[in-house]
N, CA and C atoms as an extended XYZ file, in Angstrom:
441
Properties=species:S:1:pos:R:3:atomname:S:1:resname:S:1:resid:I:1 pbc="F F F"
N         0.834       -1.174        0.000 N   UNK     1
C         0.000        0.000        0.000 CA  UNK     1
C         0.886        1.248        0.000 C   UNK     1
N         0.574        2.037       -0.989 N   UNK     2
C         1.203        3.275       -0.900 CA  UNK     2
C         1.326        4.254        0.783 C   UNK     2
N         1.959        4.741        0.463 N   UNK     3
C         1.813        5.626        2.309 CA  UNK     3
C         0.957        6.940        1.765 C   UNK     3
N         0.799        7.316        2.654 N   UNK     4
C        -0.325        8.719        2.701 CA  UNK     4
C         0.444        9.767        1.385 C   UNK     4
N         1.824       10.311        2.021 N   UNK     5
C         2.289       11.456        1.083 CA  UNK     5
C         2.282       11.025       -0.277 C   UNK     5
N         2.379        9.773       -0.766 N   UNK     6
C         2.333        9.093       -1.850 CA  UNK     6
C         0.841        9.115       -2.501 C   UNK     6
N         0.005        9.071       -2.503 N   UNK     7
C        -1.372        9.146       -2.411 CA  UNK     7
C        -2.028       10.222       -3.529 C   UNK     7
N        -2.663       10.304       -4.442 N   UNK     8
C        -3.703       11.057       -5.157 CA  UNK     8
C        -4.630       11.569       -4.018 C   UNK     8
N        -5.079       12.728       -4.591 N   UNK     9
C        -6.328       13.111       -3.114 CA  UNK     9
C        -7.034       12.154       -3.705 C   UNK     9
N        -7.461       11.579       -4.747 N   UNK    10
C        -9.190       10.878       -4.992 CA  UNK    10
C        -8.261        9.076       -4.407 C   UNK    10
N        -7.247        8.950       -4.170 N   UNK    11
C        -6.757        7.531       -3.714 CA  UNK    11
C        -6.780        7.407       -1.673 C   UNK    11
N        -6.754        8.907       -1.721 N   UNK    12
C        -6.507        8.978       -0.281 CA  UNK    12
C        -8.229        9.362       -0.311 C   UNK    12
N        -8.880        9.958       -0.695 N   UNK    13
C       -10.733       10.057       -0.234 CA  UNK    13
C       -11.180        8.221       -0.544 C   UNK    13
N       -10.912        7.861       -1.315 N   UNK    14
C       -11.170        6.392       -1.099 CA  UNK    14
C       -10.432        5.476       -0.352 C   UNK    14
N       -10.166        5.326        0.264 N   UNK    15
C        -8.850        4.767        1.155 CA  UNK    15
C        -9.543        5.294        2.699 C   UNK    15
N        -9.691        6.713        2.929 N   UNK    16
C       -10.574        6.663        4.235 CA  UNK    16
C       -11.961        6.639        4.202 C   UNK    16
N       -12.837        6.729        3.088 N   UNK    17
C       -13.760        6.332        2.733 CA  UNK    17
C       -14.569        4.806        3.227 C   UNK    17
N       -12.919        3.840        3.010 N   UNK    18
C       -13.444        2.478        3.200 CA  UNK    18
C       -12.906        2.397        4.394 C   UNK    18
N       -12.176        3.215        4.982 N   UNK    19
C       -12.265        2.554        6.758 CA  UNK    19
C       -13.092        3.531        7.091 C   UNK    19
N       -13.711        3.918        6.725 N   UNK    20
C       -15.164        4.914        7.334 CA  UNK    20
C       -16.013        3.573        7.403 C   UNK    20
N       -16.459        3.049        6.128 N   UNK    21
C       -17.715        2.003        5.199 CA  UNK    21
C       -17.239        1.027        6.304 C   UNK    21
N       -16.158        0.593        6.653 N   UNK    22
C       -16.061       -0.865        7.283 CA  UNK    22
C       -15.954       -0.700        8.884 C   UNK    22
N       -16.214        0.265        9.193 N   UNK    23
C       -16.723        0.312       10.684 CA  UNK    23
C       -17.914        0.892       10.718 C   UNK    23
N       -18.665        1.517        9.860 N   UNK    24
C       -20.246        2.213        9.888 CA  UNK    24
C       -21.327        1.022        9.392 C   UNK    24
N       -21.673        0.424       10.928 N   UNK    25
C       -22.821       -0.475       10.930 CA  UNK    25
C       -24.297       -0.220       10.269 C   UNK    25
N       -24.212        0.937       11.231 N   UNK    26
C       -25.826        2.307       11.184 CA  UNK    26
C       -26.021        2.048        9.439 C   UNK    26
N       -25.400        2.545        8.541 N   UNK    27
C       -25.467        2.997        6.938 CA  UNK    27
C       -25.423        1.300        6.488 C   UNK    27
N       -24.792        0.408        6.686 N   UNK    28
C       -24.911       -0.909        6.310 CA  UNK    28
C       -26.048       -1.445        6.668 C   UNK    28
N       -26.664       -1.614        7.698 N   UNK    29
C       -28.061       -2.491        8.450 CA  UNK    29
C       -28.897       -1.542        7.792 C   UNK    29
N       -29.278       -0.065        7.765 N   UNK    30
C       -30.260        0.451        6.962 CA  UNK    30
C       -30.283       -0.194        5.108 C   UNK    30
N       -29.007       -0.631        4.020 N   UNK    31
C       -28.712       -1.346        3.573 CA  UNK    31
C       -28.287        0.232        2.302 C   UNK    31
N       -27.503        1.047        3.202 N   UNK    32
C       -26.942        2.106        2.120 CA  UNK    32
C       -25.778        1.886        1.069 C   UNK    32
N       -25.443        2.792        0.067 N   UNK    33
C       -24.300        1.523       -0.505 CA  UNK    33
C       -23.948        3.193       -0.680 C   UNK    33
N       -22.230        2.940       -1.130 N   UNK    34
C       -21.671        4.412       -1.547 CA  UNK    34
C       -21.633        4.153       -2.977 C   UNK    34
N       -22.058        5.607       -3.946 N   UNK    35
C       -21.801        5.211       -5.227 CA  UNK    35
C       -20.616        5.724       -5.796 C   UNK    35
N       -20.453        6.992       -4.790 N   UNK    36
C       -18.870        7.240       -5.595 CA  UNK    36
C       -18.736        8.133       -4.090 C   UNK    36
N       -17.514        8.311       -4.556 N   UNK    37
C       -16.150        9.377       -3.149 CA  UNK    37
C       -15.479       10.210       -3.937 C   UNK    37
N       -14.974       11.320       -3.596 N   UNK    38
C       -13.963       12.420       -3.962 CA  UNK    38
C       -13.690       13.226       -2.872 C   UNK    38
N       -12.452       13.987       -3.156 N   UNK    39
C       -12.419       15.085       -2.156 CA  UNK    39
C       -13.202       16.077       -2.222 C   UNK    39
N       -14.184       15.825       -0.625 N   UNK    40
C       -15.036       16.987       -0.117 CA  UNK    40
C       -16.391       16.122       -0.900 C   UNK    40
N       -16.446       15.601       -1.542 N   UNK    41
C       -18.012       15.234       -2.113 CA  UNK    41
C       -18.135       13.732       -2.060 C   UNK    41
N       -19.319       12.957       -1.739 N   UNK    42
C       -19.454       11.915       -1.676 CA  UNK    42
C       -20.914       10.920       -1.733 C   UNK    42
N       -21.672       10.313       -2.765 N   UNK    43
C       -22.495       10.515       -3.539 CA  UNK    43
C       -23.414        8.948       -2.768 C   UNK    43
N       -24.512        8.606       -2.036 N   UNK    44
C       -24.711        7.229       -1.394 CA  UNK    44
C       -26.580        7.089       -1.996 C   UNK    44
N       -27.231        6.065       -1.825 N   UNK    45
C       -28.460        5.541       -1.890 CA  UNK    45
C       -28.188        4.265       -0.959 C   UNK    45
N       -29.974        4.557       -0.626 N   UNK    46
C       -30.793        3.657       -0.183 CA  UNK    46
C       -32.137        3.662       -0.657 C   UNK    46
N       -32.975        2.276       -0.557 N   UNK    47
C       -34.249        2.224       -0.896 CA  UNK    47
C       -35.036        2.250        0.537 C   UNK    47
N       -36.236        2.832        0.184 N   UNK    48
C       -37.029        3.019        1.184 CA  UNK    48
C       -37.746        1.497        1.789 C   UNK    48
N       -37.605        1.046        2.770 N   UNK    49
C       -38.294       -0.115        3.032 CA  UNK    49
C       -39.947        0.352        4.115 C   UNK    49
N       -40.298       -1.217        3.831 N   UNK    50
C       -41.553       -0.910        5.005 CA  UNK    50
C       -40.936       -0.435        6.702 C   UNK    50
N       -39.551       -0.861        7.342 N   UNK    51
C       -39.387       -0.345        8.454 CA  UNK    51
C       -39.197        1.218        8.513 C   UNK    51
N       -38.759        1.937        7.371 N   UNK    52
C       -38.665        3.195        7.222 CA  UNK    52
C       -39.924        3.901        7.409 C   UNK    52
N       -41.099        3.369        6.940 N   UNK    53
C       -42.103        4.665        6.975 CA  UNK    53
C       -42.815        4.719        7.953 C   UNK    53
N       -43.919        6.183        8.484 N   UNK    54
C       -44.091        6.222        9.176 CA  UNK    54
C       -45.796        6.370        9.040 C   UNK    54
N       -46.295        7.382       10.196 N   UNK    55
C       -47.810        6.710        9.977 CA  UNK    55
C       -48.752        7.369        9.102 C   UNK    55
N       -47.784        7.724        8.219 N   UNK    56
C       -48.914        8.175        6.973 CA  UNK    56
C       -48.438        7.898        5.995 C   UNK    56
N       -47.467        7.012        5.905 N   UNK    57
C       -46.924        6.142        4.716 CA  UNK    57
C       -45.973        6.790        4.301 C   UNK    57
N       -45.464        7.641        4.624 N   UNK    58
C       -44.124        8.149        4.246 CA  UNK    58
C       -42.666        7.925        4.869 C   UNK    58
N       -41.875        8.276        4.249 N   UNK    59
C       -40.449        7.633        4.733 CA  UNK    59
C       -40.193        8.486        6.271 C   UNK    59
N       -39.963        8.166        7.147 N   UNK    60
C       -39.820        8.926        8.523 CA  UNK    60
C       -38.755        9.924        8.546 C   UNK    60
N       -39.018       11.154        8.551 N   UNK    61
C       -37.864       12.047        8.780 CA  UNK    61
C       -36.561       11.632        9.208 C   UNK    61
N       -36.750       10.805        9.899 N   UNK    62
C       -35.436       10.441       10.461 CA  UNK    62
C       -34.595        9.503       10.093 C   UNK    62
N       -34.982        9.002        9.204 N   UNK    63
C       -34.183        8.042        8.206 CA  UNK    63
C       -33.523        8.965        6.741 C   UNK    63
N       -34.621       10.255        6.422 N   UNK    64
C       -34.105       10.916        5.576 CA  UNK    64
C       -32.795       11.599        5.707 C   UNK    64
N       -33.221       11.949        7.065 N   UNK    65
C       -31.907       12.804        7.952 CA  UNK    65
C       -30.674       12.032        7.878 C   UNK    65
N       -30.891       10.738        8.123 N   UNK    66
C       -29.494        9.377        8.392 CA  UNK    66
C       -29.176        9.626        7.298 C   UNK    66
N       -29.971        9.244        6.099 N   UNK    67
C       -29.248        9.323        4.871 CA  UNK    67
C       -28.373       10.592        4.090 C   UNK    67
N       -29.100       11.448        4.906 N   UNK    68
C       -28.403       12.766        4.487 CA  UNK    68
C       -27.217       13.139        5.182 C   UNK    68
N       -27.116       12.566        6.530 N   UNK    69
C       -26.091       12.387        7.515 CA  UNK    69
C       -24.945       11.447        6.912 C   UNK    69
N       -25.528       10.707        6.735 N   UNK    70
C       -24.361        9.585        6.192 CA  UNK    70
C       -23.175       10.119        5.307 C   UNK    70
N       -24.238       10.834        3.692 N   UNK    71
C       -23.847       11.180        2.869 CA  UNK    71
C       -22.529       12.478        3.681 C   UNK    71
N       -22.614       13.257        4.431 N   UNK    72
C       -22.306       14.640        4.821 CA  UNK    72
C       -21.026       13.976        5.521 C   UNK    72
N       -21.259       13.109        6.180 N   UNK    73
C       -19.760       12.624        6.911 CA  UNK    73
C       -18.542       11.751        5.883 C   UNK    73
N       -19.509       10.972        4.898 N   UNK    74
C       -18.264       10.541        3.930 CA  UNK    74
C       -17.598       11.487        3.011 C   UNK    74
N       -18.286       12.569        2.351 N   UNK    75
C       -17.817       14.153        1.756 CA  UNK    75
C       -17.064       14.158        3.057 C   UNK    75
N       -16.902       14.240        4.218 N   UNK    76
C       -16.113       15.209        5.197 CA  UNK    76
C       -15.194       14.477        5.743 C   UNK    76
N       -15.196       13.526        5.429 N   UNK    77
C       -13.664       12.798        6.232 CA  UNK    77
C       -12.896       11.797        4.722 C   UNK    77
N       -12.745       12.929        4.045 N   UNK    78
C       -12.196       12.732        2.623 CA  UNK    78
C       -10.592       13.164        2.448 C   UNK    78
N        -9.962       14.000        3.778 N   UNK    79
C        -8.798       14.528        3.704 CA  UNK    79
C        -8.231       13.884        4.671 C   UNK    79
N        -8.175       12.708        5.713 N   UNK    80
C        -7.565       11.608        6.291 CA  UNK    80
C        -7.601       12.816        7.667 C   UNK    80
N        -8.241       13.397        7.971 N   UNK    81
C        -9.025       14.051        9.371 CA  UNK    81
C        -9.921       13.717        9.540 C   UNK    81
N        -9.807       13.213       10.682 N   UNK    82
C       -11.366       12.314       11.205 CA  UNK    82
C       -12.178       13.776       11.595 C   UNK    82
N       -13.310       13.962       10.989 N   UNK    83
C       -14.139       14.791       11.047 CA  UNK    83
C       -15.564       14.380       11.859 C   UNK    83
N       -16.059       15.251       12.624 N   UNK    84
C       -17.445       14.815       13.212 CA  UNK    84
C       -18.545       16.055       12.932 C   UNK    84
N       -19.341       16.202       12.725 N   UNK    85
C       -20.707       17.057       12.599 CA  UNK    85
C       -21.002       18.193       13.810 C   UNK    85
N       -20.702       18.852       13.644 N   UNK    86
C       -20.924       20.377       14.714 CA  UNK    86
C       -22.592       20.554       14.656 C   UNK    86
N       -23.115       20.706       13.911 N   UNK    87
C       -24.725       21.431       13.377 CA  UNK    87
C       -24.831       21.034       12.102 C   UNK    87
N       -25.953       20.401       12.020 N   UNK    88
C       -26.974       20.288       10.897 CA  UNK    88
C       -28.432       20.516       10.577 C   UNK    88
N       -28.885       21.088       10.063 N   UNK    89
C       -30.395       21.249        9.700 CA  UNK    89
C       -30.787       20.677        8.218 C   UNK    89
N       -31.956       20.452        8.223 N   UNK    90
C       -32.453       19.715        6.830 CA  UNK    90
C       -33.980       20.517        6.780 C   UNK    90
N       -34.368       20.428        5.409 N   UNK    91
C       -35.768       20.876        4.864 CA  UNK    91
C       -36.025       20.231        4.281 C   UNK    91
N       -37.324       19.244        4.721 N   UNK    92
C       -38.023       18.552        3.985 CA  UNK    92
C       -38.838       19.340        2.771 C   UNK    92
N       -38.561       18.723        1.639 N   UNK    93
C       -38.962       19.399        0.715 CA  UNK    93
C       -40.456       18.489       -0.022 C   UNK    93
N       -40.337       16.809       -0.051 N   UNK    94
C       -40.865       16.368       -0.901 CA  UNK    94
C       -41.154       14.861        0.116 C   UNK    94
N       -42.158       14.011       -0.123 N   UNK    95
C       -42.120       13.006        0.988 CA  UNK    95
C       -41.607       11.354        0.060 C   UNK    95
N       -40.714       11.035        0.621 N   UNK    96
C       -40.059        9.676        0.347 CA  UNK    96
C       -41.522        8.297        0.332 C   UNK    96
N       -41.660        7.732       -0.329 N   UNK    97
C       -42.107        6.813       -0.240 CA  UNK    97
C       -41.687        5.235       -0.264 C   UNK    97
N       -42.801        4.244       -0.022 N   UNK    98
C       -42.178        2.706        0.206 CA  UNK    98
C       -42.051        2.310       -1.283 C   UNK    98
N       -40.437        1.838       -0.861 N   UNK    99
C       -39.994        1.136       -2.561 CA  UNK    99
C       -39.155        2.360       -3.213 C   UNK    99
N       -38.925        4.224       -2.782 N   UNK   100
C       -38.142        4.839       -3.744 CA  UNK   100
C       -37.078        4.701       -3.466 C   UNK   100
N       -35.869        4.870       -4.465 N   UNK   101
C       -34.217        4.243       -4.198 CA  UNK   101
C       -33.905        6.020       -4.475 C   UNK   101
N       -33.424        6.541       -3.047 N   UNK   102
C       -33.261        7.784       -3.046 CA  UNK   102
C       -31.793        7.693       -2.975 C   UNK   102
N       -30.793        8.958       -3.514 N   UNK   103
C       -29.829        9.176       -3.427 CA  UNK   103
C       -29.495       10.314       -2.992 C   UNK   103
N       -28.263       10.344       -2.304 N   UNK   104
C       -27.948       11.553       -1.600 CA  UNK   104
C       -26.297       11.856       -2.340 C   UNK   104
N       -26.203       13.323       -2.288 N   UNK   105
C       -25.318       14.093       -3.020 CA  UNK   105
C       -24.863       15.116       -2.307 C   UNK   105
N       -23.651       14.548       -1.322 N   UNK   106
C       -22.667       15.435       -0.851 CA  UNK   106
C       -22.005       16.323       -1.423 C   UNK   106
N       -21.559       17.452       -1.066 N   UNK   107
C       -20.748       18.310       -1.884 CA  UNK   107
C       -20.029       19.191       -0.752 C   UNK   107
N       -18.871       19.860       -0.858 N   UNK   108
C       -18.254       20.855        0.078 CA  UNK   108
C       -18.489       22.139       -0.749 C   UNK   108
N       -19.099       22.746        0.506 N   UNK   109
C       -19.098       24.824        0.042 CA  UNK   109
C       -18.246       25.145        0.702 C   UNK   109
N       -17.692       24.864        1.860 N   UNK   110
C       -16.586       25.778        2.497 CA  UNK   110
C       -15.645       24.736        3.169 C   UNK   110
N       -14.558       25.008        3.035 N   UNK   111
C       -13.251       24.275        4.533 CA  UNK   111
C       -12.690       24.890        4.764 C   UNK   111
N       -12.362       25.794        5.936 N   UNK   112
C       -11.301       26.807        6.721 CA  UNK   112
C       -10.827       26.191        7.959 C   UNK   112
N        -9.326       25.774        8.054 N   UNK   113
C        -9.055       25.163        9.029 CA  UNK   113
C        -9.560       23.829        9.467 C   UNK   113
N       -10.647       23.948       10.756 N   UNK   114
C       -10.784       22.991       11.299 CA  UNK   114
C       -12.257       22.306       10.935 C   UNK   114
N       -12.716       23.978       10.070 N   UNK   115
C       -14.342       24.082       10.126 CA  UNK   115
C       -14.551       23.723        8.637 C   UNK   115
N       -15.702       22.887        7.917 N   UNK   116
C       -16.538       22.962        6.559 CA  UNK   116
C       -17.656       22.767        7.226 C   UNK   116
N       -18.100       23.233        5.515 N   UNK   117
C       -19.842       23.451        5.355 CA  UNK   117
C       -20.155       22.443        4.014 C   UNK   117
N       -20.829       21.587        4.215 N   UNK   118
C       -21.277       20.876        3.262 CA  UNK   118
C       -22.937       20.587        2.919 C   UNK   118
N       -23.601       20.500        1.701 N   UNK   119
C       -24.656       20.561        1.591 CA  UNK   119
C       -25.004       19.601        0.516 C   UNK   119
N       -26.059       18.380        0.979 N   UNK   120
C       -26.520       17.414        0.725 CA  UNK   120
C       -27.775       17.440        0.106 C   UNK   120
N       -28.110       17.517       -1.048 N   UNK   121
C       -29.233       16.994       -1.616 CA  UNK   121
C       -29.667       15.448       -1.481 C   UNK   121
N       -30.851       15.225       -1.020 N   UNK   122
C       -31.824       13.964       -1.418 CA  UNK   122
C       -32.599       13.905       -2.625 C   UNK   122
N       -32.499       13.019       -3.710 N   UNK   123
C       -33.704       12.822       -5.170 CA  UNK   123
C       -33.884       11.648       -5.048 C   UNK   123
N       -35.119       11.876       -5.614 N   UNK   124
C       -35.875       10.292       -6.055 CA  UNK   124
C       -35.218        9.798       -7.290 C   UNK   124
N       -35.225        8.719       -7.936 N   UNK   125
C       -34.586        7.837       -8.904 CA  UNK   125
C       -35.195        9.169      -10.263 C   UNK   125
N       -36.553        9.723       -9.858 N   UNK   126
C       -37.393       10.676      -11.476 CA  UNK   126
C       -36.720       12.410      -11.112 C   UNK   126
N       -35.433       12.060      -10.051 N   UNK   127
C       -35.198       13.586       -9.704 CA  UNK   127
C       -35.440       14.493       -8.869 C   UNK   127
N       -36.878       14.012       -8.200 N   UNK   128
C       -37.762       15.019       -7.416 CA  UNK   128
C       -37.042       15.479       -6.336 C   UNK   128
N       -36.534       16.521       -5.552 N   UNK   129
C       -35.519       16.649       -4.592 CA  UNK   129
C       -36.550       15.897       -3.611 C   UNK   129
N       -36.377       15.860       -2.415 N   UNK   130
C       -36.739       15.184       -1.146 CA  UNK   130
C       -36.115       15.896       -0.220 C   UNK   130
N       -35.249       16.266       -0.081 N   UNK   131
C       -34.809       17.160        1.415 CA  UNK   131
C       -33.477       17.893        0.972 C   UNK   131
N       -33.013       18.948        1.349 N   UNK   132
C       -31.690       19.954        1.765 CA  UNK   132
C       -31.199       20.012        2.635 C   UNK   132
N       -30.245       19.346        2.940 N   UNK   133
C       -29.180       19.390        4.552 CA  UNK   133
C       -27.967       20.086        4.435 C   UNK   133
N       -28.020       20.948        5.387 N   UNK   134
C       -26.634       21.665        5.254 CA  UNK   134
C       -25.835       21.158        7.001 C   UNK   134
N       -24.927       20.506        6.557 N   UNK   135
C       -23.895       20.182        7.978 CA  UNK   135
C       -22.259       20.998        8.267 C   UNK   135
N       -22.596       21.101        8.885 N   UNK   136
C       -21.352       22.164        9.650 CA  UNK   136
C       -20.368       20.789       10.251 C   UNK   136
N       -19.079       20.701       10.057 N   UNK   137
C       -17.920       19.789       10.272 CA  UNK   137
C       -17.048       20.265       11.646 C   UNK   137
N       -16.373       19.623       11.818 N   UNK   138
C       -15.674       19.971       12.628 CA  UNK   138
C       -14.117       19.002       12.429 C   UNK   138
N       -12.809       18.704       12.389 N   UNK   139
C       -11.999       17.954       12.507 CA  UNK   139
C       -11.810       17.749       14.284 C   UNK   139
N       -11.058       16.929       14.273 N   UNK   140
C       -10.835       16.109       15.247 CA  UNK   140
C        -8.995       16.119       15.071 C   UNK   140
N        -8.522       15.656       16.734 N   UNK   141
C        -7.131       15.357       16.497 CA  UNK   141
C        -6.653       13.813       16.239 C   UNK   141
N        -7.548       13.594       15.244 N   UNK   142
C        -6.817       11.829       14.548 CA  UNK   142
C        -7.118       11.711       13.001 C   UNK   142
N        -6.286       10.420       12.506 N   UNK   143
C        -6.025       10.977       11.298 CA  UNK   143
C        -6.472        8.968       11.401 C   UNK   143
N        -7.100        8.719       10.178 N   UNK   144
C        -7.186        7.853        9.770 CA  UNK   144
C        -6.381        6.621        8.884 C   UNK   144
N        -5.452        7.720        8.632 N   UNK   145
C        -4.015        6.555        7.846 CA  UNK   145
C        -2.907        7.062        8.683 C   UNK   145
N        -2.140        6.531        9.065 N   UNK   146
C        -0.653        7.148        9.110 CA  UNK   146
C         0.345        6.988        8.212 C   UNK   146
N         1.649        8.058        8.470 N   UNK   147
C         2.371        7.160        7.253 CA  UNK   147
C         3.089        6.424        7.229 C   UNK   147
């Protein structure tokens, strides 16, 4: 294995990407998959099951949120700084239903220092947005590869 300084950023965002994926139970048991990684952006789906919805047949806020969560932490721990979530808010825009294979679309607007801002779209498979999450980052003092 190459060492860190050796590394492409898109070899080093995939590289902590998958020791993110292989200790994150939460995003596996819901049955999320990643579709792609880069630095600062990071792109995941899941399908909506019957344990997801809630009592008016829609996907439960709080699974939208996970998924949008999920998506926001693999964009953010793309530079081998273990990053954790300061503040996030989301706007439900559109309601998830049983059976849609929604995807979420990380992206970075800001990194200064210790701090980013990243903002996550949710769509349905026909496009329709489903929710806007914007998460505030934070780094941490550990690094996920050494060299």
């Amino acid at each position: 294995m190459k060492s860190v300084s050796e590394m492409t950023p898109q070899e080093l965002a995939e590289a902590c990407a998958q020791l993110m994926w292989d200790g994150d139970d939460a995003s596996q048991a819901l049955g999320m998959e990643v579709l792609s990684i880069a630095p600062g952006k990071a792109s995941l789906r899941m399908k909506v099951t019957r344990q997801m919805t809630n009592g008016h047949g829609n996907m439960h806020g709080g699974y939208l949120f996970t998924l949008a969560d999920s998506a926001f932490a693999f964009a953010c721990n793309t530079y081998n700084q273990v990053t954790v979530a300061q503040h996030c808010t989301i706007t439900y825009v559109a309601p998830g239903s049983l059976g849609d294979i929604l995807t979420a679309e990380a992206r970075e607007v800001s990194k200064q220092g210790r701090s980013g801002i990243y903002d996550v779209t949710l769509t349905r498979e026909d496009g329709t947005v489903i929710t806007e999450f914007r998460g505030h980052s934070r780094t941490i003092n550990r690094t996920f590869l050494s060299e």
